[in-house]
C-alpha positions in Angstrom: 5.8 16.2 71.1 6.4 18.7 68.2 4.0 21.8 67.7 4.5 21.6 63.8 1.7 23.8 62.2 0.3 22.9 58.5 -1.5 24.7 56.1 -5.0 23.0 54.6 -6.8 24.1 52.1 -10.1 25.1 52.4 -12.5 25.1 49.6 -16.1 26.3 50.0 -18.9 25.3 47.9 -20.1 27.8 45.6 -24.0 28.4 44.7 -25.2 26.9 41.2 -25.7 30.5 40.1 -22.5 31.7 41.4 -20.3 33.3 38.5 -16.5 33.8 38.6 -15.4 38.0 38.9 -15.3 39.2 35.5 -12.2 40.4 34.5 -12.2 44.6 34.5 -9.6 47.4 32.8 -7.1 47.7 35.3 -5.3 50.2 33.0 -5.0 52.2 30.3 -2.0 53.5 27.8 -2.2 55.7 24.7 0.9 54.6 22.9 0.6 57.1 19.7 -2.2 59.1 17.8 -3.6 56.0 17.0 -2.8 53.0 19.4 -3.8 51.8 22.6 -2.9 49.6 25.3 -6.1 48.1 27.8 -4.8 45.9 30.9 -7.1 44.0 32.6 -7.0 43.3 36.3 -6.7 39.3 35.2 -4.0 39.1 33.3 -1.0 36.5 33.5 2.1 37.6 34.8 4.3 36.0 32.0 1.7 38.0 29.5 2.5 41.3 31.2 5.7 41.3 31.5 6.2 40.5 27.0 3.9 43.3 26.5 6.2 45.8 29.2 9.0 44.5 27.2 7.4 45.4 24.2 6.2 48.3 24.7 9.3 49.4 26.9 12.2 48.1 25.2 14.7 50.0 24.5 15.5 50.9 20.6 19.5 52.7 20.9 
């Protein structure tokens, strides 16, 4: 007889009032006298990386 483990899922019911965490600044970059650059702590991954690669890229 095989031992195999699984992985389930478990959800928990959350309370009528319950509210989903609010998204907060996770950072914060001045670019230039007059431009800023506010990262939240929710942000996609595919969304962060364009704006890096904006804001990083490299103009030779």
């Amino acid at each position: 007889m095989n031992n195999d483990q699984e992985i389930v899922q478990v959800k928990l019911d959350q309370p009528k009032n319950y509210q989903a965490a609010t998204a907060s600044k996770a950072f914060q970059m001045k670019l230039g006298e007059n431009k800023t650059v506010l990262v939240y702590n929710r942000i996609n991954n595919y969304i962060l990386d364009a704006l890096l690669k904006a804001v990083f890229r490299n103009d030779h």
